[in-house]
C-alpha positions in Angstrom: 1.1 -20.6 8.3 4.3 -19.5 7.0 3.9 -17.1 4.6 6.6 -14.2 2.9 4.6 -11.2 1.0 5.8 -8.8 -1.2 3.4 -5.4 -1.6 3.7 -3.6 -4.6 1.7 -0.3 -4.3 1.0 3.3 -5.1 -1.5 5.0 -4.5 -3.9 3.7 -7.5 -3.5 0.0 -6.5 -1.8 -2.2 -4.5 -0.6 -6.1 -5.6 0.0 -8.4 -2.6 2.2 -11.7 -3.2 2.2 -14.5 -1.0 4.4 -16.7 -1.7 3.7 -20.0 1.0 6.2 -22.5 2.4 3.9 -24.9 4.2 4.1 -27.7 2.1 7.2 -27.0 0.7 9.0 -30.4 1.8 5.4 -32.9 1.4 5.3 -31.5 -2.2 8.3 -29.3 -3.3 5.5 -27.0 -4.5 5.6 -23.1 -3.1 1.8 -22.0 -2.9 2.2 -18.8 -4.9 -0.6 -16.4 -4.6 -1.2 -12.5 -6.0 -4.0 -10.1 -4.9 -5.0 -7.0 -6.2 -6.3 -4.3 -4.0 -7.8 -1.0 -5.6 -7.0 2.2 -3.6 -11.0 4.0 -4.1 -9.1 7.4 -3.5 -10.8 10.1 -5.5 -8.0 11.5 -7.8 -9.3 15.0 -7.9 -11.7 15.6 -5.5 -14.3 18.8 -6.4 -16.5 19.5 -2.8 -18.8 22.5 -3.0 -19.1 25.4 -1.3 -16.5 28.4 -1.3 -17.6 31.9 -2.3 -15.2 34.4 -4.2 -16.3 38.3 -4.0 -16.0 40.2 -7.1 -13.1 42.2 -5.6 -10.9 39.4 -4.4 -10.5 36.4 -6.7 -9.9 34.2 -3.8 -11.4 34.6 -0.4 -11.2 32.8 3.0 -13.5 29.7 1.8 -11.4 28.1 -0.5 -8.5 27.5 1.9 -11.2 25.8 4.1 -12.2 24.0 1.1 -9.1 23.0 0.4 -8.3 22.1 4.0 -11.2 19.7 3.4 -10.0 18.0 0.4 -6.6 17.3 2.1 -8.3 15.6 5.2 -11.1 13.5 3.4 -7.9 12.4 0.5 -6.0 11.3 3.6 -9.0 9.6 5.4 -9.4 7.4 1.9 -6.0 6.7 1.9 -5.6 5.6 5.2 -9.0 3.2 4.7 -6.5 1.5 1.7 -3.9 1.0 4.0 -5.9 -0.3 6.5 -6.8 -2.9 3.9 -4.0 -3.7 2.9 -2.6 -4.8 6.4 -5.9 -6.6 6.7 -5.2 -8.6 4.1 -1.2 -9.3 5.6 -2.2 -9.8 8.9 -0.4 -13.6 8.9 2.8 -12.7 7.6 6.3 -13.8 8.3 8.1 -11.1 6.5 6.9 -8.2 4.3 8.4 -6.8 1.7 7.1 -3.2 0.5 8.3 -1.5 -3.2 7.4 0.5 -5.6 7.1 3.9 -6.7 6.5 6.8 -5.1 5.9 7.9 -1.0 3.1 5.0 -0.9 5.3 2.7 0.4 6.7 4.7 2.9 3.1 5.9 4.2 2.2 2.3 4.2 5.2 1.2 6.3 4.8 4.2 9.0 1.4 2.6 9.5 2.3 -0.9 10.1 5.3 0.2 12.3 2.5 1.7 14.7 1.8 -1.7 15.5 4.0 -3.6 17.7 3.0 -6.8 16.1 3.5 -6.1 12.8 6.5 -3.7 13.1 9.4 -6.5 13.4 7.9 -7.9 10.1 8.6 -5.4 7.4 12.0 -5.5 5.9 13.9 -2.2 3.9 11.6 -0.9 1.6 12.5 -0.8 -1.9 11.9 1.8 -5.0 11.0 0.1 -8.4 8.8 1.4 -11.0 5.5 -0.4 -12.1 5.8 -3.7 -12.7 2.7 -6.5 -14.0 1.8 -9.2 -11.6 4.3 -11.3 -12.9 6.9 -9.6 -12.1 5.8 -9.0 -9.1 5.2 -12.5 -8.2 9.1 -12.8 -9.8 10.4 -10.6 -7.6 9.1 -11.5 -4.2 9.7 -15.2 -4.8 13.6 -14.3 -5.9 13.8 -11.6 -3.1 12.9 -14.5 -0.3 14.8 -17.4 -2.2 17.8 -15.4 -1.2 16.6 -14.1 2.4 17.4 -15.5 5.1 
């Protein structure tokens, strides 16, 4: 199957375009295709535990607390990303944009795999965009790609 994707993400949601070539000279149709995966990161995650004295405001326990936020906010995000290059796993070419250091975070984790790493092209920064455009700009982006 010879399919281009474009990913547009942050760390909300991420829209995958697959744009396929297949039957592109039986039909002179291009199979176009968006999916819309939803991150499940906690925005502002509240654990419990901590204690504060009455002499110091903050004590020991709410770095650890903290500490624990960061890891389980970066143990959802990499379970999205993980999704993500599930669902791009028979690509030709990938194109990652939008806002933010998503895209980047996303990319470091598919260049760990020496299958997927020759797939991804330059990333690109654009702001939020709706599915069509989205669609829009991955089929324009590979119309002009060699």
């Amino acid at each position: 199957m010879s399919q281009d994707i474009g990913i547009w993400l942050d760390h909300e949601k991420a829209f995958v375009a697959t744009i396929d070539k297949d039957d592109l000279k039986l039909s002179r149709e291009i199979k176009e295709n968006i999916t819309r995966i939803e991150s499940e990161v906690e925005k502002h995650l509240r654990l419990s535990g901590g204690s504060r004295s009455r002499k110091t405001p903050y004590g020991p326990q709410d770095i650890a607390a903290e500490g624990k936020m960061d890891a389980r906010r970066r143990n959802q995000l990499d379970d999205y990303y993980e999704r993500i290059i599930q669902a791009v796993q028979n690509a030709k070419k990938i194109l990652i944009f939008g806002p933010g250091n998503a895209k980047k975070e996303l990319e470091k984790k598919i260049k760990k795999s020496k299958e997927m790493a020759p797939k991804v092209l330059p990333l690109e920064t654009t702001d939020k965009m709706t599915e069509r455009q989205i669609l829009a700009k991955t089929r324009k982006f590979f119309s002009t790609y060699p």
